[in-house]
N, C-alpha and C positions, 0 to 999 in steps of 0.2 A: 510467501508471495501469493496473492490472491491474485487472480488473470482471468479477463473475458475477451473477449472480439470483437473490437469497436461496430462490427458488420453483426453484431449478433444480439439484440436486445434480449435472447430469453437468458443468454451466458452470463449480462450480466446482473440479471432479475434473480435465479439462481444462488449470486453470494450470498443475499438477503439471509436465507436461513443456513449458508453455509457457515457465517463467520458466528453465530451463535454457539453453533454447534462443535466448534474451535474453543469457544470459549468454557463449556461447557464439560467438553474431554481433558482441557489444563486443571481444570477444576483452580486456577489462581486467578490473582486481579486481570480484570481484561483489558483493561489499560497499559497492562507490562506485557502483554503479550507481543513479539512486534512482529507488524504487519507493512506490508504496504500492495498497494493495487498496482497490476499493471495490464494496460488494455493494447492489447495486441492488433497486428494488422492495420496498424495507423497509415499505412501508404492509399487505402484504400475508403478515401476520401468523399467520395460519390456512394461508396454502399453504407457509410455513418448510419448507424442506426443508435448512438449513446451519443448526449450532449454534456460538452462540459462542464454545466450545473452541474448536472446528475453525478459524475463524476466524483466533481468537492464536496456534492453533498455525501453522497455514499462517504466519501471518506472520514469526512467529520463527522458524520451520524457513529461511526467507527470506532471513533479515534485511531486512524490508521497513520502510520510516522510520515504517509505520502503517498502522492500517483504520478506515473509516469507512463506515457504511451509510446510505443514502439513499435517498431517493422523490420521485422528480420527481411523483407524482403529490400529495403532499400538501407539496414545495417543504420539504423537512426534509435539513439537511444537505448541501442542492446545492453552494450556497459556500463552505461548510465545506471539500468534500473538494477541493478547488481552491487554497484557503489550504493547506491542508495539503501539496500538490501543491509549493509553492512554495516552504513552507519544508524541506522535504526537499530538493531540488533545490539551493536554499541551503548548507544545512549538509553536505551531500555533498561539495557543488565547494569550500567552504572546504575541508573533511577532506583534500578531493585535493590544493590545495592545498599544504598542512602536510605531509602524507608526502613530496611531491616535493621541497619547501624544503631541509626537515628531513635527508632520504636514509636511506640503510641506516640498522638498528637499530631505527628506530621503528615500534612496535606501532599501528598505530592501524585500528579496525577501519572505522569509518566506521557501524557500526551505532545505529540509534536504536532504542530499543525502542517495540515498537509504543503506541500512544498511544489509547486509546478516548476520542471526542469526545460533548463533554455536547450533548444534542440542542437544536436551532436551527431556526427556520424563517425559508426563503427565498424571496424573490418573483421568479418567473421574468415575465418580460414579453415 
């Protein structure tokens, strides 16, 4: 899980050369890597400092399995971005999988386009 603070434009200026450098220490395809964003502090609304574009873009510039925004302080989206966590992680390791099966020739990029989740509340305890 890659994470910034919707109130903090440098956090998520920041992944730019983080998610490289992720790719870079697996030393394998970065496509099978799975990832997905999640931008924190979504309750606070008025301090936005990252716009949605920016968001799907980062993502898709990525190939990240998804993003999802969250607030632990009002429990919206917590377990959401963790199911989502899971099922990328999933459909990854199958994809790897199939290309290794399968061998040369096959195309498979292992990309899921990023996914916006309908919002949810969750009860932390």
């Amino acid at each position: 899980m890659l994470t910034c603070a919707i109130n903090d434009h440098k956090s998520f200026e920041q992944l730019e050369s983080t998610v490289p450098q992720i790719y870079h220490t697996k030393e394998i395809d970065d496509r099978l890597i799975p990832m997905i964003l999640v931008v924190t502090k979504g309750d606070l609304v008025e301090q936005r400092q990252i716009s949605d574009t920016e968001i799907r873009e980062f993502a898709k510039r990525h190939a990240l399995g998804g993003y999802i925004i969250t607030s632990a302080k009002t429990a919206e989206n917590c377990l959401d971005a963790i199911g989502m966590m899971t099922d990328v992680i999933k459909y990854r390791f199958m994809t790897k999988d199939i290309v290794e099966q399968v061998g040369k020739g096959l195309s498979v990029t292992g990309y899921v386009p990023p996914v916006e989740v309908e919002k949810k509340k969750c009860i932390v305890s």
